[in-house]
C-alpha positions, -999 to 999 in steps of 0.1 A, spaced: 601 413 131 632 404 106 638 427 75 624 401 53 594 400 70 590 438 72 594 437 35 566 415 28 537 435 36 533 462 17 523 492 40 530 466 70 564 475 83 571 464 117 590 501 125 581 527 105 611 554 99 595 572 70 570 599 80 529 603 73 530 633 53 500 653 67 475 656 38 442 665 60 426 695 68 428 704 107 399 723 124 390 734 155 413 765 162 421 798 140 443 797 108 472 805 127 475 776 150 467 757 118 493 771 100 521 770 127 513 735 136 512 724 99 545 741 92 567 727 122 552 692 116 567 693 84 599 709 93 602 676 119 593 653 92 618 669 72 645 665 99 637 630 101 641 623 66 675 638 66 681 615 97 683 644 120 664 626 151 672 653 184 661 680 158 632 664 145 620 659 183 624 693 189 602 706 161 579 682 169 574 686 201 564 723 194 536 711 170 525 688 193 524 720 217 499 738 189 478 704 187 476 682 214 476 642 208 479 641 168 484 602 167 510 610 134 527 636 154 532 612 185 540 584 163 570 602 149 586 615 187 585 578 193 604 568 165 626 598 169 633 590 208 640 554 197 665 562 169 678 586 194 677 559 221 698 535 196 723 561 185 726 564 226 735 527 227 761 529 196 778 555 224 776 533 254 751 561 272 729 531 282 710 554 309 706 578 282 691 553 261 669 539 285 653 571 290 648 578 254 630 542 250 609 552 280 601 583 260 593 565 229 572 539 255 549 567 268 545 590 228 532 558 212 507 541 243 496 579 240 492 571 200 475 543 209 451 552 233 440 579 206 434 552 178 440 517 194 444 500 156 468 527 145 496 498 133 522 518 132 525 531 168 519 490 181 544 480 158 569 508 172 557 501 211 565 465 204 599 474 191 607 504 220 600 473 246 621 451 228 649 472 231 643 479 266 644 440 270 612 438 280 600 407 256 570 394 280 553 429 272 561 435 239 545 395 235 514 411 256 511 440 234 509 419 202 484 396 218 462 424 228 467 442 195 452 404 177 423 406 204 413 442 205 423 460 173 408 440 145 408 410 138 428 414 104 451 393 91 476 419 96 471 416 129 477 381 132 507 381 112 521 407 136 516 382 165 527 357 140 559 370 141 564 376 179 558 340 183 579 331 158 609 350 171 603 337 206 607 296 195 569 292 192 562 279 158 535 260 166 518 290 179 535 316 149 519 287 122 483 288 139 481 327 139 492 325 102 464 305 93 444 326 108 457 353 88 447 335 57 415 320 69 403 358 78 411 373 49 417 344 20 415 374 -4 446 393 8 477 387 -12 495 402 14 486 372 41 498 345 16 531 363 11 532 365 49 525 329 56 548 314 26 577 339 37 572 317 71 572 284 59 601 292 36 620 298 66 615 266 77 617 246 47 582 242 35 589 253 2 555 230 -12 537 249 6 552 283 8 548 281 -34 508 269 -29 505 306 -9 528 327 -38 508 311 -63 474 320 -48 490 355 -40 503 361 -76 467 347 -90 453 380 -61 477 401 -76 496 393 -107 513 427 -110 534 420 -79 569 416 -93 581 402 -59 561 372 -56 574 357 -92 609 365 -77 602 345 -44 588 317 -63 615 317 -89 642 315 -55 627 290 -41 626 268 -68 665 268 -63 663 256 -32 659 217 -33 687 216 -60 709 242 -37 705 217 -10 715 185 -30 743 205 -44 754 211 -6 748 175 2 764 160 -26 795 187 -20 800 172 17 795 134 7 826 115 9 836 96 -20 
């Protein structure tokens, strides 16, 4: 999923590098194990804020030792193995890298099998597979995630999106509308769909889906700023044209 995409849906990021601060009471064992668990899972979180992946892993790897198959705690050693992963690719350790995206594979299916419709760890999965060049599953994921976890528009738009980056349009535009057609109510699905078409130069009907978003949601700054960009377009274009035209 592209950066512009990620930044559509609130809440809806396609790899999620900021943490879950744990807010929840945990049960089950004495105060201690409570305590010691709650206390390294923040020191890991910390870590990763500070962008201190091999460190964070570490400390989270001990609370996971206190409490077994926290879907937060194995959603964050997956991003942490794959930001370890990519820093191992920046140094040419390709091997190295693999491993740490084979890591990151197994901590978020393991989130998943937990909570299957926990969006975070199936957006990360999709993007660990990626990176391992392994697009046919990372495809597969998404269309089990649309089939299985849901359906939500947010689902769809994920699909969306993995359709969309592998030439299928026709396929990315029908899951969109699905998107909208499931939930008409979500602002968040118009944005979605009209970032799409204004990729591909629909701007009629990427402004029909801002202006239904900003009637949903009229405090969103964002979508009076995409409407008010592509406005410019046509007149950007004609400028271009008229720029290259011979005289």
């Amino acid at each position: 999923m592209n950066d512009l995409q990620r930044s559509v849906w609130s809440g809806f990021p396609r790899f999620v590098f900021s943490v879950t601060v744990l807010a929840y009471p945990l049960g089950g064992c004495g105060p201690n194990v409570d305590a010691n668990y709650q206390s390294l899972r923040q020191e890991g979180q910390a870590a990763m804020l500070r962008g201190e992946y091999g460190p964070a892993r570490y400390l989270l790897l001990n609370a996971e030792g206190k409490r077994h198959r926290r879907v937060e705690t194995l959603h964050d050693l997956g991003v942490c193995s794959v930001k370890v992963a990519q820093q191992k690719f920046k140094d040419r350790n390709v091997a190295a890298a693999y491993r740490e995206l084979d890591n990151a594979v197994a901590y978020y299916a393991r989130a998943i099998d937990e909570r299957p419709g926990h969006q975070a760890a199936l957006e990360g999965l999709n993007i660990a597979l990626e990176l391992k060049g392994q697009f046919d599953e990372a495809l597969k994921s998404a269309e089990w995630a649309a089939e299985f976890v849901g359906p939500s528009a947010r689902q769809q738009v994920f699909l969306a999106d993995e359709l969309e980056q592998r030439g299928d349009l026709d396929g990315a535009l029908l899951r969109y509308r699905q998107g909208v057609a499931m939930e008409p109510k979500n602002p968040q699905a118009h944005i979605a769909f009209a970032t799409f078409l204004a990729r591909h130069d629909n701007e009629e009907a990427a402004m029909e889906h801002l202006a239904e978003a900003q009637r949903l949601d009229p405090r969103n700054r964002s979508v009076a700023e995409r409407m008010a960009s592509l406005r410019t377009r046509p007149a950007e274009r004609m400028a271009s044209k008229d720029h290259g035209a011979r005289p």
